[in-house]
C-alpha positions as CSV (number, residue, x, y, z in Angstrom):
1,X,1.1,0.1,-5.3
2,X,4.8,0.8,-5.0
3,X,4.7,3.3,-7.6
4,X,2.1,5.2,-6.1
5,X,3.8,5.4,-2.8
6,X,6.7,6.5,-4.0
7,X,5.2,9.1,-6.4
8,X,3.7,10.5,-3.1
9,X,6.1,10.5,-0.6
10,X,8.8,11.5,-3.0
11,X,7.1,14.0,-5.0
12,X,9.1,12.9,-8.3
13,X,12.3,13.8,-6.5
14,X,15.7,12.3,-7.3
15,X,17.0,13.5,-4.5
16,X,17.9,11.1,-1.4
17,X,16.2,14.0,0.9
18,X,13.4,12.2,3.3
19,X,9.2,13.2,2.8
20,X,7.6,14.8,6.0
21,X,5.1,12.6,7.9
22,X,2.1,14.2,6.2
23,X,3.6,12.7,2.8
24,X,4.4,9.3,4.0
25,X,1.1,8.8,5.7
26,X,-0.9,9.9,2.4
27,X,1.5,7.6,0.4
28,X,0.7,4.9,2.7
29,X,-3.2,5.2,2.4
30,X,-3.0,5.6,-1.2
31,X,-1.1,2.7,-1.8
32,X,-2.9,0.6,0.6
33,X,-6.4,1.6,-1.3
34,X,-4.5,0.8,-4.6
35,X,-3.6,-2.8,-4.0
36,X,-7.3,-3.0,-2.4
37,X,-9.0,-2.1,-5.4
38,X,-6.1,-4.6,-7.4
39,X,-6.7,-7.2,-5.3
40,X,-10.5,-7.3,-5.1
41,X,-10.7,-7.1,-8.6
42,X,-8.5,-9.7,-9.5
43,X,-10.5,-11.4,-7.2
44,X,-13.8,-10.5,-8.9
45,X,-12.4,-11.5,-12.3
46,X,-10.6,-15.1,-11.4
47,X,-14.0,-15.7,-9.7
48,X,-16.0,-14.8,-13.1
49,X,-13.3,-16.7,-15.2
50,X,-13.7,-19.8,-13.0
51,X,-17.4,-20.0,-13.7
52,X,-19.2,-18.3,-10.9
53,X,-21.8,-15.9,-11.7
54,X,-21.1,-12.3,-11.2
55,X,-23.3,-11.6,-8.5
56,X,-21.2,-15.1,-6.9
57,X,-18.0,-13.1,-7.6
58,X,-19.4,-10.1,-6.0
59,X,-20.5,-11.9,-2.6
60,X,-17.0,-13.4,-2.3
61,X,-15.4,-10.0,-3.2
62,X,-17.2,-8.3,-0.4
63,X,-16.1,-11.1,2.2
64,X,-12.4,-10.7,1.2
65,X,-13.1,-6.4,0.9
66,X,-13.1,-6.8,5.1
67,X,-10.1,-8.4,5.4
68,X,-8.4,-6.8,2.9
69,X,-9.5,-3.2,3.9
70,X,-8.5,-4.5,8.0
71,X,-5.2,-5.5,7.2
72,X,-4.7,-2.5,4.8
73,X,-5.1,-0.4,8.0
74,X,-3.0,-2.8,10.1
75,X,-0.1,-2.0,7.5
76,X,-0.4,1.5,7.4
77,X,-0.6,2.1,11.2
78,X,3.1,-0.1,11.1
79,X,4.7,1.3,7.9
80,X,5.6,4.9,9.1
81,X,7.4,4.5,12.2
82,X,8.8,1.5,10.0
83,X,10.1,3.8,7.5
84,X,11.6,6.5,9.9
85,X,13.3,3.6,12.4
86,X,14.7,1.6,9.3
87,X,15.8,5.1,7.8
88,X,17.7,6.4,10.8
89,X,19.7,2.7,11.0
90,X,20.6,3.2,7.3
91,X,21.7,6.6,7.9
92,X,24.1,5.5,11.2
93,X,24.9,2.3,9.1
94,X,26.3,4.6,6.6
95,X,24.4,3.2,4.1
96,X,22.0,5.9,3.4
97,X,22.8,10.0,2.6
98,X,20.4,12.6,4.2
């Protein structure tokens, strides 16, 4: 997930220059729908590896996918202005270039 967003809002850049907006909201979604799909399908194959038939596994992935999905949303709605109010104290901090 991590990967992903980084990928994204950094482009591949080495460079401590900061993404726009546009990038850091795509790198948000993207990595929020990645550790979705992770984490439902861990949760489909622990089900099937404990002994629950598939269609079991599926039922309780698609309670969890609501949840999941919810506070994906949640996350992403708080992780932007997180990232530009956490950036700016780094910068005045001294701890951050750019």
């Amino acid at each position: 997930m991590a990967f992903f967003c980084g990928l994204i809002a950094h482009g591949g850049r080495k460079e401590s220059r900061h993404p726009a907006t546009s990038r850091l909201v795509v790198a948000a979604v993207v990595g929020s729908l990645a550790y979705c799909l992770m984490y439902l399908g861990y949760s489909l194959f622990k089900e099937v590896l404990a002994g629950s038939s598939f269609d079991a596994a599926l039922i309780v992935m698609y309670t969890k996918a609501g949840a999941t999905l919810l506070n994906a949303v949640i996350a992403d709605v708080i992780a932007v202005p997180f990232y530009w109010a956490l950036h700016r104290a780094l910068q005045k901090g001294g701890l951050l270039k750019g």
